[in-house]
N, C-alpha and C positions, 0 to 999 in steps of 0.2 A: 666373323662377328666379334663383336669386345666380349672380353670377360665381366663379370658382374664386378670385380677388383678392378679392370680399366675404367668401368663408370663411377665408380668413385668420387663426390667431389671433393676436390682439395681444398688448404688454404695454405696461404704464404704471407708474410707479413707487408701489410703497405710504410713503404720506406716513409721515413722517418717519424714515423709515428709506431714508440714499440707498444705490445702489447695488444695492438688492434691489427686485424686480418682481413683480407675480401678472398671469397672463394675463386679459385680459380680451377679452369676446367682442364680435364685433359685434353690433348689432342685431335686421339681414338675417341671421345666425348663428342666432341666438336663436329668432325668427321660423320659421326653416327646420326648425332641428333640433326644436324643439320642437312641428309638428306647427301650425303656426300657434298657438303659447302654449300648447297645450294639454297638455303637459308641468308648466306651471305649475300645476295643477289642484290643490287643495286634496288631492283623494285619488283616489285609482286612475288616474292618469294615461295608462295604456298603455291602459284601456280608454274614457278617453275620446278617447285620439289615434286608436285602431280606431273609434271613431264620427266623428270627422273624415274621416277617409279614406272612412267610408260615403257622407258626405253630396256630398265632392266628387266621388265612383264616383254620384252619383243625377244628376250631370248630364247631361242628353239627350247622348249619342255617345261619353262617356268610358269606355265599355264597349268600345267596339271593339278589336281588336286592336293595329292599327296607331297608332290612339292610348297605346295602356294600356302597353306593351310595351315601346316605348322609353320612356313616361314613366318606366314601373318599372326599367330598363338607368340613367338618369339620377340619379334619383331614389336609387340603389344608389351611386353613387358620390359624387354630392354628399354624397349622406346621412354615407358615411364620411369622409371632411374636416371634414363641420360636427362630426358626432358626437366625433371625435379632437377636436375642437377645443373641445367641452363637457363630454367629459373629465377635460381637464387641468383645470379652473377646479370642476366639480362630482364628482369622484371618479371611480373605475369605476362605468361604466354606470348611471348618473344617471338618475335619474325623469322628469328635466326635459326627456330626450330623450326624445319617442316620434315621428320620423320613420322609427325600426326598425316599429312597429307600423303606421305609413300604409302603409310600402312591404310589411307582411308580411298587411297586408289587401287591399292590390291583390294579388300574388301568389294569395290564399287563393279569389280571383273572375277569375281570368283563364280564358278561356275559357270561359264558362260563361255559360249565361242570362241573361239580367237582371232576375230576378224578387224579390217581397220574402221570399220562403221562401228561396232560396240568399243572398239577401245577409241574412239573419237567421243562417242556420243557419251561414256563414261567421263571422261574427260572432261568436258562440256554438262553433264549432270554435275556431277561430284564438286565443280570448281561454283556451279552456284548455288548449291546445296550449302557448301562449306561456308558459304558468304554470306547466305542467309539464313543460318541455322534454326530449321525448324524443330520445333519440339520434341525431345527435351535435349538437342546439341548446344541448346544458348544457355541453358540452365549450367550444364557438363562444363560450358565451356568459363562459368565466370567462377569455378572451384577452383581453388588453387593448389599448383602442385601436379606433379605430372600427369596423374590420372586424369586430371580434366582435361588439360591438353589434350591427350592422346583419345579420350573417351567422347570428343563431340564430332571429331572426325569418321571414327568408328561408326557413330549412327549415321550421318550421313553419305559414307559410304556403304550402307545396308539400305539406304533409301534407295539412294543409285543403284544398287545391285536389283531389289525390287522392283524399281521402273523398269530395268533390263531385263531383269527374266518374264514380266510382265511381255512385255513386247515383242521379246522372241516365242516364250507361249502361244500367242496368239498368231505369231506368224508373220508379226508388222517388221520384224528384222530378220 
């Protein structure tokens, strides 16, 4: 993970014009907020950072609680620094950031099974949950500044978590 010093944002001066600057990100910024690049994705980006997040949730024990749980406590706060901080350089809530989507498909699978039907059907929740942010994720999400980013995703994937445990409660999964 970056340091709270890697997330840093910079600035450097825009050539030829002195005295005026555009922030610029780091890297390790880049790297993070973007879900390991996958923000960078030609198209649908939030849904291919929720398939990132699948794959690194497929690894033997990152299911557990004790792992998942602070990752996801961490993962929340970095997330909003880096995200503030691709922001300012990409606009409000930028496509380019989807570490809102890692962290709102871990949420969307915590406690729960580990199977490929719940992490399908999370998948498939959580991706249109996030699309049609119901209340209050659309409110979260038109604040500016990391926190919203990262906080409309959060609810949404407590919904998904909710329909899921719902579902396996009862036995329909």
């Amino acid at each position: 993970m970056a340091s709270p010093d890697e997330l840093q944002n910079q600035s450097e001066p825009v050539s030829g014009q002195e005295g005026l600057t555009t922030p610029n990100v780091s890297f390790v910024t880049k790297a993070f907020a973007s879900g390991l690049f996958s923000g960078f994705s030609p198209a649908a980006s939030g849904t291919v950072g929720s398939a990132v997040a699948l794959a690194l949730y497929s690894i033997p024990g990152f299911e557990i609680p004790y792992v998942l749980l602070p990752l996801c406590v961490l993962v929340f706060f970095l997330g909003v620094k880096a995200s503030d901080a691709m922001e300012k350089v990409y606009g409000h809530d930028p496509a380019e950031v989807t570490i809102d989507e890692v962290l709102g498909m871990w949420i969307s699978l915590l406690f729960l099974p580990k199977t490929l039907v719940v992490a399908g059907l999370a998948f498939f929740i959580f991706r249109i949950l996030d699309i049609i942010k119901p209340f209050p994720a659309r409110s979260l999400d038109n604040t500016k500044g990391g926190s919203g980013i990262m906080l409309d995703d959060v609810v949404s994937g407590a919904y998904t978590n909710l329909v899921l445990q719902l579902l396996v409660a009862t036995r329909i999964l």
